[in-house]
N, C-alpha and C positions, 0 to 999 in steps of 0.2 A: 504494500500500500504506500509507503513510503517514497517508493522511487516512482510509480505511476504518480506521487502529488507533486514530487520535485520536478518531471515530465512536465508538469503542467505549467507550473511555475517557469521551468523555462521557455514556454510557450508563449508566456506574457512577457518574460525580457524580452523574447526575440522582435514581438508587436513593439515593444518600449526602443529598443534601437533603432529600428528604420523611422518610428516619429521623431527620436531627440539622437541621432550617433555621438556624437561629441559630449551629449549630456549623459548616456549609457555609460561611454568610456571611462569620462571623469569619476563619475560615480562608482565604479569598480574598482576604482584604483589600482591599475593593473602596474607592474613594476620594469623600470627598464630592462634587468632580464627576462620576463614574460616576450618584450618585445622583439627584443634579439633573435629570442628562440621560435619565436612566431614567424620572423623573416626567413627562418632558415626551414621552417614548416613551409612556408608559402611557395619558394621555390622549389621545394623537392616535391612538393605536391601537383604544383602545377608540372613541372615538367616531366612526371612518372604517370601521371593522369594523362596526357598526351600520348605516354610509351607504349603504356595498357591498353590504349583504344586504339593504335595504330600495327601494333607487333604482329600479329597473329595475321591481318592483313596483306600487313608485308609478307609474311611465309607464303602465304596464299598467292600472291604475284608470284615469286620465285618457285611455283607449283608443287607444295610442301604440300601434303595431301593432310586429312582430316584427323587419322593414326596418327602421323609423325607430331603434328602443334600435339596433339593430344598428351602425347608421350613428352612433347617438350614444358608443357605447363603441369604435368603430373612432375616433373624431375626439379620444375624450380619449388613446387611447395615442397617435394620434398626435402628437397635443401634446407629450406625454412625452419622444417621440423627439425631435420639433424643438427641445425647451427643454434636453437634456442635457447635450449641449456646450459653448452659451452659459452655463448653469449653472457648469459646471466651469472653464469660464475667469474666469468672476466670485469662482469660489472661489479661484481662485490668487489673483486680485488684493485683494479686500477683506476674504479669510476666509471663515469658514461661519456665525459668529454674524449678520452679519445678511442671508444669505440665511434660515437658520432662522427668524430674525423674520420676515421676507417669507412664509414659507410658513405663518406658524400664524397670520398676519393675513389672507392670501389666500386661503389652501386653505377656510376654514371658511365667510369671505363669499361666496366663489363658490361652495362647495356649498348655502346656503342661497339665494343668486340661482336658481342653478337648478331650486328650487321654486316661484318663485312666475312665472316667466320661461317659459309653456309653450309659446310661437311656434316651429315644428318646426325654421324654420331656426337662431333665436337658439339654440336647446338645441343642435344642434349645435355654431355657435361659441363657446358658454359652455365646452360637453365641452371642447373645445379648448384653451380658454385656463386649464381647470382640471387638464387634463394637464401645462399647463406648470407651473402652481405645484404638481404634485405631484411633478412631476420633481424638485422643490426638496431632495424630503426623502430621493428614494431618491441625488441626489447626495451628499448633508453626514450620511447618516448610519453609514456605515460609517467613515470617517476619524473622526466625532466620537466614534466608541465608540471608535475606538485612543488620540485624544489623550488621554482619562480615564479609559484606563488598562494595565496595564502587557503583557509579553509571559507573563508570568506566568498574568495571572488572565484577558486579555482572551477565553479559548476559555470560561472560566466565563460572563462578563459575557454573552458572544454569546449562549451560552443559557437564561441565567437571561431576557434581554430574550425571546426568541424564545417560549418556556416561557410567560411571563404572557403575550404576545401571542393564543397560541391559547387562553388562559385569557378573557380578555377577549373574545376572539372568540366563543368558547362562551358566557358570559354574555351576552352583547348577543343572540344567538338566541335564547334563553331568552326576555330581555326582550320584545325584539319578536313575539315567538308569545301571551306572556300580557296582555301591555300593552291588547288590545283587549276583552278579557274581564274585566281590571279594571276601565277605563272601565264600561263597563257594570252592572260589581257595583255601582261606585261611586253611578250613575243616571245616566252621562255616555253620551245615544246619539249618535254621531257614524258619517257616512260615512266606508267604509273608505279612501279617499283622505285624510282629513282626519285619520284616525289618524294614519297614516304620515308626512302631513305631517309633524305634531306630532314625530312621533317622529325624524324625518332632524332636524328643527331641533335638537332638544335633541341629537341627534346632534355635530353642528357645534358645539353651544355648548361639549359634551365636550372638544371636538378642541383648542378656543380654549383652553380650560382650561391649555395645555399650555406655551401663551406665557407665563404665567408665572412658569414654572420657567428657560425661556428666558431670558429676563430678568434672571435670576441667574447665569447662567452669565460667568465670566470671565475664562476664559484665550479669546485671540485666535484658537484654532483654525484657523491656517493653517499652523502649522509644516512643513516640508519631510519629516520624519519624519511626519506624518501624512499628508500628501497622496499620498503612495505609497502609501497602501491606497485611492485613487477612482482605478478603471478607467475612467470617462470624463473623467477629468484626464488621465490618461495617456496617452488616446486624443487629445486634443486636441495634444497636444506631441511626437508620438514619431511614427516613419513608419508608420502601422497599415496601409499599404498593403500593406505586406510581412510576408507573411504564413505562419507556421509551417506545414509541408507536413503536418502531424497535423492544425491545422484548418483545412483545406482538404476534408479528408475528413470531421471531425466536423460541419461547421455543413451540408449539405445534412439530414444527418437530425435535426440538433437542430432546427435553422428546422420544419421536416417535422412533428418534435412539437409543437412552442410552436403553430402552425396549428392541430393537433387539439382543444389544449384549449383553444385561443382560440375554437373552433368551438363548442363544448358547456357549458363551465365557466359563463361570463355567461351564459347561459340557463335555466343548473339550474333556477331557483328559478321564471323563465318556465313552464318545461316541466312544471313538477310544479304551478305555479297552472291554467294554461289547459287542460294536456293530460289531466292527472288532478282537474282538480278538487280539490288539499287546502286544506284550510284554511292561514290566513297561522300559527296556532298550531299546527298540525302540523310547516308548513314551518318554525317557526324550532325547533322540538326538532329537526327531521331535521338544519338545519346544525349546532346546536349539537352532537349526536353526530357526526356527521362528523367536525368537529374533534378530539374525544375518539378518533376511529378513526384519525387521523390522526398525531395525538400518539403514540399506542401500536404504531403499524406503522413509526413512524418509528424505535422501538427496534429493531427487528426488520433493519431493513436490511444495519447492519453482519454480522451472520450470514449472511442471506442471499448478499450476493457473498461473502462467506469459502467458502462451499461451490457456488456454482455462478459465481463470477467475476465479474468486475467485470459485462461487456458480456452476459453469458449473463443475468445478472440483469436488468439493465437490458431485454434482451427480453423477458425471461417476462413481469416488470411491465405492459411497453407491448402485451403480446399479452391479457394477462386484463383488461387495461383495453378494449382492444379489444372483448374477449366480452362485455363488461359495458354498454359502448354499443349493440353491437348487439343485445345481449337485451333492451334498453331499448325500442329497435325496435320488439321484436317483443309485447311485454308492455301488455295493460291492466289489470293486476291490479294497484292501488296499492299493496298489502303486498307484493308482489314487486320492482313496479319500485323504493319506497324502499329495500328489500336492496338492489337492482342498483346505486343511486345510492349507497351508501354502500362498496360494493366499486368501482366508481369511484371514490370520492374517493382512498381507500387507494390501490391501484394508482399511478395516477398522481401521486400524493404520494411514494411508494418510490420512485419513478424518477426522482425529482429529484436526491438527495441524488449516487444516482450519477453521474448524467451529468455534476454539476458539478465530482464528484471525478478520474470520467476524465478532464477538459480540464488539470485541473490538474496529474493524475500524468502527462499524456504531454508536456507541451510547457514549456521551463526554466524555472526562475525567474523570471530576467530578463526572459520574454515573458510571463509568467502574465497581468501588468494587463492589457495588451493585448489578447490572445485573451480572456479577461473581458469586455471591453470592447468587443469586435469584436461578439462571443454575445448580449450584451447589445441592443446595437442591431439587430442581423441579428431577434434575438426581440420587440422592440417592432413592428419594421415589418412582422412576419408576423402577429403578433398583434391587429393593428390591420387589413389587409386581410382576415385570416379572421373576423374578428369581425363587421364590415360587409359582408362574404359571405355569412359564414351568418343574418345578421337576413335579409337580401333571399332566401334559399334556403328557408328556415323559411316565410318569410311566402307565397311562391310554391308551394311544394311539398308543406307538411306538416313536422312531427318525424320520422317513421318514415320516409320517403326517406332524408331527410338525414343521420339520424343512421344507418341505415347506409351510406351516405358516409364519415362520418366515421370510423365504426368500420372501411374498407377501409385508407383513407387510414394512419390508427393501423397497419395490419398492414403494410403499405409502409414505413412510418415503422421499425419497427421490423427488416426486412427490410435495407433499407439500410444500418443502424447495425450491424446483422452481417454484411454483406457489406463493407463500408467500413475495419469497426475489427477484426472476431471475430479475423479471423486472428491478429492480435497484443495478444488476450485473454491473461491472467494472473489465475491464482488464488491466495489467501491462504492459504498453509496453516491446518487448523484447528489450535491449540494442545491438545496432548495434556492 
């Protein structure tokens, strides 16, 4: 109940920012390292947010079939998994500032290696070894938004970062949709692979941008008060074997979910070039709304479990997400199917907020990092097997098999999560 009212609350900042920004900001007091490390967020965001919608594309020009991306996005989470831990121990010992260095030197080079590197095996062990350095940044970045700043403002900071991130994210689909059609106004004809290139590079160079801000940062970022907010610190030092008898029953169907959208998500942008035929400037308006659909449903959620509950919510979500896969299916109509893909993004975007808030509301304090941290890993390594599934399943079978597969899978998913937790569903009253 708690985080569903904090939800809400932030609901109403985020109303109170766009009437007064300058009078939001003030009023939070945020700290010159807050901003530092926000610059250095804003660049790595924006320009990996451009990476992720444009990569898989590019394989796809250089006629990397559905199996091979699959198997190349199954090998970078799995990176991610393998370097977590190690990650988090290195963060006890030497701090976060210079892993952070580590990842805004490595992330950007290895994402540029990976373009010009197209040997099918290399691209695999590149994925890999670029999972690991991005594992870098999902370990050091939640402690380093606590160390700069306080208990106060840090629920603001959370989403003021988060907020410019899907900002960013929306801009760079924009970019990448028109970019090819500038070239050209410009008299610049180039093949569509060599756009892209172009475009992932200055991607990277974005992300680089980011180091240094890093650079400036200069408290030590290992404090003990900050290391308790990294659930894979936690996991590394505490007995995670033993495990709260609520997630014992939550992680068969969250794992269940994370599988679905590891299934369909990395493909979107596949599915909509090869199986419909759009354009790369159609497809980067589609992500770019998405985002914008996503941003705006995201307000929505807190109301939603107040009137139909936590778990009840969290069904409906994972059920109309369901229907939206599988009318995907079933549809060649490309003004239908980008509806459908756009009521999938929503859906499955609403479902997150809750699920991570039931783990929280039902299991103590004291174990939160941990079952975090359990969720965590248990979702990379599904993620990474369903993703390298569904490349070789696509590439064998078609999109419209599979994806309804997946849209079954989704109803199971969600089945279980009501047969597992409903019983001991709770509703928010709504406020008169």
């Amino acid at each position: 109940m708690e985080q569903i009212l904090q939800a809400d609350v932030r609901s109403k900042q985020g109303i109170s920012f766009w009437r007064n920004p300058r009078a939001w900001l003030q009023d939070k007091k945020l700290s010159r390292g807050f901003w530092i490390f926000f610059t250095a967020a804003f660049f790595f965001d924006f320009g990996f947010a451009i990476y992720y919608f444009l990569f898989n594309l590019y394989l796809l020009d250089l006629h990397f079939n559905d199996r091979m991306i699959g198997l190349v996005g199954g090998a970078m989470m799995l990176g991610s998994v393998a370097g977590m831990l190690p990650a988090g121990m290195l963060a006890r010992k030497i701090g976060l500032r210079p892993l952070l260095l580590v990842c805004f030197v490595a992330a950007p080079l290895l994402g540029a290696l990976r373009l010009v590197v197209m040997d099918e095996r290399a691209q695999i062990g590149l994925a890999f070894v670029y999972g690991l350095a991005m594992c870098l940044w999902a370990v050091c970045f939640l402690p380093a938004v606590a160390r700069v700043t306080t208990e106060e403002n840090r629920t603001s900071a959370f989403s003021l970062i988060f907020s410019v991130s899907i900002g960013t994210s929306t801009l760079g689909g924009v970019v990448c949709g028109y970019l090819p059609q500038w070239l050209r106004m410009a008299g610049l004809e180039m093949q569509p692979a060599g756009v892209k290139r172009i475009l992932l590079l200055v991607s990277c160079g974005i992300a680089a941008l980011g180091l240094f801000a890093v650079l400036r940062i200069r408290q030590p970022l290992h404090e003990n008060e900050m290391l308790r907010h990294v659930p894979a610190l936690e996991l590394a030092t505490r007995r995670w074997w033993v495990l709260h008898p609520f997630l014992l029953r939550f992680l068969p169907p969250m794992v269940l979910w994370t599988a679905v959208l590891s299934s369909f998500t990395p493909f979107a942008n596949v599915y909509l070039a090869r199986e419909l035929h759009v354009p790369i400037l159609r497809i980067g308006l589609i992500f770019s709304v998405a985002q914008v659909v996503q941003f705006s449903v995201g307000l929505l959620t807190p109301l939603l479990f107040r009137v139909l509950g936590m778990v009840n919510g969290i069904v409906v979500t994972q059920l109309l997400t369901a229907m939206a896969i599988a009318s995907l299916a079933a549809t060649h109509n490309t003004g239908f199917a980008v509806a459908l893909y756009l009521g999938y993004s929503a859906m499955q975007w609403m479902s997150s907020p809750g699920l991570y808030n039931l783990l929280m509301n039902r299991v103590p304090d004291e174990e939160r990092s941990t079952a975090s941290a359990m969720m965590m890993f248990c979702n990379a390594l599904a993620g990474a097997g369903a993703t390298a599934g569904a490349g070789i399943l696509f590439a064998d079978f078609g999109y419209p098999r599979v994806l309804v597969g997946i849209a079954v899978l989704a109803v199971v998913a969600a089945m279980l999560l009501r047969y597992l937790i409903g019983p001991q569903d709770f509703r928010v009253p709504l406020q008169p």
